[in-house]
Legacy VTK file of the C-alpha trace (Angstrom):
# vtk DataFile Version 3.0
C-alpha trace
ASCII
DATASET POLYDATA
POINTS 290 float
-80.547 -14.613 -1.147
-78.513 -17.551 0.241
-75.919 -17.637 -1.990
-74.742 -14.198 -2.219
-74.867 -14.429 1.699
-72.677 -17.413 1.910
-70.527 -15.480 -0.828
-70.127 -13.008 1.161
-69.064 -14.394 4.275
-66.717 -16.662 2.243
-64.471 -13.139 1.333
-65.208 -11.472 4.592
-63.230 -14.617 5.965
-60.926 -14.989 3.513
-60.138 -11.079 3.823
-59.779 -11.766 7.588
-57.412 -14.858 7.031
-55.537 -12.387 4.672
-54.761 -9.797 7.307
-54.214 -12.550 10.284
-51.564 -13.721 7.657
-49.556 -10.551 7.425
-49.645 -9.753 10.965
-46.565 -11.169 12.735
-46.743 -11.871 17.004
-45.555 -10.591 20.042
-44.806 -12.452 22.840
-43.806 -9.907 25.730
-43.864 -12.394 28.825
-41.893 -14.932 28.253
-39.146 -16.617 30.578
-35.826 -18.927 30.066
-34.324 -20.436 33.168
-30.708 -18.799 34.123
-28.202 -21.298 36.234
-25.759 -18.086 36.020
-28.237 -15.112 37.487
-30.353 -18.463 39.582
-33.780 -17.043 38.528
-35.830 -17.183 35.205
-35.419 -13.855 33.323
-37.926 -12.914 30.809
-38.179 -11.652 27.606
-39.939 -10.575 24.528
-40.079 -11.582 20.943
-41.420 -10.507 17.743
-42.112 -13.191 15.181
-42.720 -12.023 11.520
-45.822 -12.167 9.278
-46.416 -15.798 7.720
-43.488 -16.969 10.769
-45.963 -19.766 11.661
-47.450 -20.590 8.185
-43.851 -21.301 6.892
-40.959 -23.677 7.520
-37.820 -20.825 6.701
-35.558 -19.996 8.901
-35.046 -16.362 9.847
-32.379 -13.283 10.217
-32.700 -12.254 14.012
-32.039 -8.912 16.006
-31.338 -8.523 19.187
-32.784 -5.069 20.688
-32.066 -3.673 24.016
-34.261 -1.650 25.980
-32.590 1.415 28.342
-32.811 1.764 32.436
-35.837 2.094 33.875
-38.298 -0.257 31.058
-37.855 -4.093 30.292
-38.577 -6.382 27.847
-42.114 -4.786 27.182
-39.921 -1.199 26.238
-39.825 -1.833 23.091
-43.110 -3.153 22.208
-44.826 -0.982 24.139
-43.398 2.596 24.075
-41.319 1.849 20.859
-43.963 0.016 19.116
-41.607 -2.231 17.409
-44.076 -4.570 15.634
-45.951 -1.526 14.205
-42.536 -0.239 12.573
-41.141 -3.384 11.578
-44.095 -4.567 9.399
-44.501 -0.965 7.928
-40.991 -1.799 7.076
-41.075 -5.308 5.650
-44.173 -3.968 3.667
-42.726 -1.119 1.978
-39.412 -3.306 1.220
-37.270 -1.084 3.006
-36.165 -3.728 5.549
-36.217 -7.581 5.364
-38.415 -9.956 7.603
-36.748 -10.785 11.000
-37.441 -12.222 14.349
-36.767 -9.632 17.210
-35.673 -10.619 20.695
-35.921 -8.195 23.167
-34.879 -9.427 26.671
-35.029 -7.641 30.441
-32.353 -6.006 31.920
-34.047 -4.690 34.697
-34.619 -6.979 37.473
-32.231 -7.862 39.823
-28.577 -6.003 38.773
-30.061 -3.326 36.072
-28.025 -3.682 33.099
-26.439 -5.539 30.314
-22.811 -5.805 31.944
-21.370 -8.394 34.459
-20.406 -6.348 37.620
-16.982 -5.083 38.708
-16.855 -8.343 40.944
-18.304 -10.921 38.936
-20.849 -11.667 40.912
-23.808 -10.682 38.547
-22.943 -12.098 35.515
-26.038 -10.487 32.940
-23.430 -10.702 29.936
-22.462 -14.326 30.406
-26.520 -15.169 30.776
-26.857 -13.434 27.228
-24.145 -15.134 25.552
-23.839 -18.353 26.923
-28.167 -19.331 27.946
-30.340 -16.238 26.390
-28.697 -16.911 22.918
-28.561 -20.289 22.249
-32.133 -20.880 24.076
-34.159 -18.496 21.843
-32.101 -19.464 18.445
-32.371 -23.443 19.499
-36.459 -22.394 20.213
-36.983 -20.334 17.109
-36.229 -20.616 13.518
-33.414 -18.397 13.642
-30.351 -18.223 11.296
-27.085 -19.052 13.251
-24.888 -17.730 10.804
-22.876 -13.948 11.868
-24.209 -12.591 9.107
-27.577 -12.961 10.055
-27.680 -11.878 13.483
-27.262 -7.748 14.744
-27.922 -6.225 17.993
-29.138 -2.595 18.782
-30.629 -0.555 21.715
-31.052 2.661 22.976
-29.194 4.157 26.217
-28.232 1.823 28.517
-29.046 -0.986 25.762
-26.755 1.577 22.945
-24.347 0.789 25.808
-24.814 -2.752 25.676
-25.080 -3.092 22.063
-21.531 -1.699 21.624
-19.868 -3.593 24.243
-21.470 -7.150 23.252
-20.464 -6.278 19.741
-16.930 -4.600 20.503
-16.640 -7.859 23.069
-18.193 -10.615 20.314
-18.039 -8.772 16.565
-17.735 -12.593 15.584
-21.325 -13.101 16.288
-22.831 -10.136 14.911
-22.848 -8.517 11.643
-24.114 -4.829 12.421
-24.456 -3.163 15.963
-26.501 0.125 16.337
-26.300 1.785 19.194
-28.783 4.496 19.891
-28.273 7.303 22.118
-25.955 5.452 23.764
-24.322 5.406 27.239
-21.151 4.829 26.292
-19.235 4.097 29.604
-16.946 5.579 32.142
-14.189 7.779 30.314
-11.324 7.235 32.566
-10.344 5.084 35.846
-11.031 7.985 38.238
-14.709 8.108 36.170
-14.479 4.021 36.604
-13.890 4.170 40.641
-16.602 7.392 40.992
-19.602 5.050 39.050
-19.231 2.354 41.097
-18.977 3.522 44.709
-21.990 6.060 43.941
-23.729 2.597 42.661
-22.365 0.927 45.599
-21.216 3.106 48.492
-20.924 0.362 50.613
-18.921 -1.994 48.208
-15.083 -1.859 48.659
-13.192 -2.850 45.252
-9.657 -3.583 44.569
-7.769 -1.299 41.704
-7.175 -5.043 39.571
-11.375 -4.734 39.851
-11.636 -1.444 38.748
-9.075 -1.261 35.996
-10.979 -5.221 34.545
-14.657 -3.540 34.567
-13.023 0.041 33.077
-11.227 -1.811 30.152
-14.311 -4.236 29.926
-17.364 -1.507 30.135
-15.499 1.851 28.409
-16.566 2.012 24.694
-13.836 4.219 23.904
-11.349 2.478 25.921
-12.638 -1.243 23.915
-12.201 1.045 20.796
-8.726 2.266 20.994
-8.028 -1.669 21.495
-9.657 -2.973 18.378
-6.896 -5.286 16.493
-5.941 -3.816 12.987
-7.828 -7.155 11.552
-10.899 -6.521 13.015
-11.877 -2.929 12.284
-14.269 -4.226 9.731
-15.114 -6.968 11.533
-18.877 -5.388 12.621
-20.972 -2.755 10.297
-21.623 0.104 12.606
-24.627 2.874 12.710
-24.190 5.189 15.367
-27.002 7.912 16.099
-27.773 10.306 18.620
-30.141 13.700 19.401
-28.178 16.814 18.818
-29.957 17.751 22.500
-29.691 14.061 24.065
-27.133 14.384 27.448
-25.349 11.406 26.179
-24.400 13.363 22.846
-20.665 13.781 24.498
-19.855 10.241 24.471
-21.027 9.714 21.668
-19.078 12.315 19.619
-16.106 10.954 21.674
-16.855 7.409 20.300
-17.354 9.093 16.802
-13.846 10.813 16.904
-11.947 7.614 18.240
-13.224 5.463 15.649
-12.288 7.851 12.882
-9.027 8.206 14.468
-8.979 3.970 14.423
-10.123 4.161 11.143
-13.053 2.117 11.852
-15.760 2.463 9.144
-19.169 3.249 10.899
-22.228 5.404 9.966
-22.448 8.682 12.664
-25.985 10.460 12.738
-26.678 13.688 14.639
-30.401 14.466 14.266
-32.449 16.983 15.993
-34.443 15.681 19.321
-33.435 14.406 22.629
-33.577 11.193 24.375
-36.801 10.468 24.159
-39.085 7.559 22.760
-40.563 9.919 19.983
-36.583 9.937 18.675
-35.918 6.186 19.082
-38.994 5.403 17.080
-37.938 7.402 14.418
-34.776 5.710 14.671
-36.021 2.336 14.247
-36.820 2.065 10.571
-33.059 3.005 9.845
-31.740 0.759 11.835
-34.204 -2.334 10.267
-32.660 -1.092 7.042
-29.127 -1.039 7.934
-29.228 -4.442 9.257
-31.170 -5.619 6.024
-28.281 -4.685 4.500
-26.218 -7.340 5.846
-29.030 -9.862 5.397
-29.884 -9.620 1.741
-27.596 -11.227 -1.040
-25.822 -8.657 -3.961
LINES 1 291
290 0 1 2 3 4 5 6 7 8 9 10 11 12 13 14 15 16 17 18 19 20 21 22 23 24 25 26 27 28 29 30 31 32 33 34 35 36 37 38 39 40 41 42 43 44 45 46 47 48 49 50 51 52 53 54 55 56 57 58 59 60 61 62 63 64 65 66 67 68 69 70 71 72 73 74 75 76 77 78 79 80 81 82 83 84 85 86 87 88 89 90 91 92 93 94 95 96 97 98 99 100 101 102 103 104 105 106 107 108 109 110 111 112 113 114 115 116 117 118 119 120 121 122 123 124 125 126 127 128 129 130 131 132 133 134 135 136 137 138 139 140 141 142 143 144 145 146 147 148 149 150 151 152 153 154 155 156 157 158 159 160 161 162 163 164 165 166 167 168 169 170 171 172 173 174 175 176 177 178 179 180 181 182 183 184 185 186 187 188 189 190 191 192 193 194 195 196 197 198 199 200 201 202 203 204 205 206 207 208 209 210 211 212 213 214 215 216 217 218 219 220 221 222 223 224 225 226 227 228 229 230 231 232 233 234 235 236 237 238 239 240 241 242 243 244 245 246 247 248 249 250 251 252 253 254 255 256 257 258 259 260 261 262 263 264 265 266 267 268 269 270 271 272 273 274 275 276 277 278 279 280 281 282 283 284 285 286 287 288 289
């Protein structure tokens, strides 16, 4: 009777190692130190199945959450890991580390304000990013690094990438606030934002050029149009379906190659989860080798 005992707990443990193995990790509470914002600001990261059995180095995407969640959005609500290794399973997408980081404390958003004062896009670019990719095994390389988000993060995921398309290979913005439209739409934002906050036009015209997606579009040098793969979707009911069209229409006019999806839903969570497996397949693309 021992030995088929002992046999027995010998697979039930190796069964159990099995699973353990192909279950990446979450980590939704971490922190990095910012010099530019003076606090620590915290994020979240997925690391892949077998991530800390393995020495390899790994693609990485960078996904924003919208107003109103943080760094836990995504892993909670959009139940990121869940997707991503139903993904990696079936082949459709290829293994990645996913950094997810908050935009909600302090200055909500992913911009640097109209007077420079909170600077959340020069935290990203010049601690967030080199921190988690000095921390983790991540590839370094452009073509192994994309950014995406939904609403206020579809916002920032098109102007980091309009702003950077050296560092990233694919952007996909989803649902996406896409910016003020004009000056007049530039000055309104900000003193309804700010009512008390008096801003000079040099201000206003710097943050319109810098946080207008259509405005960063029309500007896009000949030589770069193909410089970042695009996937662009939005609900046929979301509110934010305007600017996106918009978008749409000025980069066919720019001849800028992108992907455009219109499907039905609104901007809700049940949407952006059905979004997500696209979007880990798209940026595959640019990871695998042809």
């Amino acid at each position: 009777m021992k030995k088929p005992f002992l046999l027995a707990v010998t697979a039930l443990l190796f069964t159990a190692h099995l699973l353990s193995a192909q279950s990446g990790k979450v980590f939704d509470n971490l922190s990095v130190p910012s010099k530019i914002l003076k606090s620590d600001r915290k994020f979240a990261i997925y690391l892949p199945p077998n991530y800390e059995t393995s020495q390899r180095t790994y693609p990485v995407l960078y996904l924003l959450h919208g107003a109103g969640d943080d760094q836990t959005g995504w892993v909670q609500f959009g139940e990121v890991q869940q997707i991503a290794e139903k993904a990696f399973s079936e082949g459709t997408a290829t293994p990645m580390i996913i950094v997810m980081p908050d935009a909600n404390t302090g200055t909500r958003g992913y911009a640097n304000d109209a007077k420079n004062e909170w600077r959340y896009e020069d935290f990203f670019f010049q601690e967030l990013m080199p921190y988690v990719e000095k921390t983790y095994r991540i590839k370094t390389e452009k073509r192994f690094r994309a950014i995406a988000g939904l609403s206020m993060g579809g916002g920032g995921s098109f102007t980091y990438a309009l702003h950077h398309p050296e560092l990233f290979s694919s952007a996909c913005p989803l649902s996406a606030a896409t910016g003020p439209l004009t000056l007049e739409d530039t000055k309104a934002n900000l003193k309804r934002a700010k009512p008390d906050v008096t801003y000079t036009d040099a201000e206003i015209e710097a943050y319109y050029k810098r946080q207008s997606v259509l405005e960063l579009i029309n500007s896009v040098p000949d030589d770069r149009k193909k410089a970042v793969r695009w996937y662009i979707d939005c609900g046929d009911d979301d509110f934010l379906y305007e600017g996106n069209a918009l978008v749409h229409i000025a980069m066919r006019k720019k001849e800028i190659p992108h992907e455009f999806r219109i499907h039905d839903g609104g901007h809700t969570w049940t949407y952006w989860r059905k979004a997500l497996p696209t979007v880990l397949s798209f940026i595959s693309d640019a990871f695998h080798q042809y």
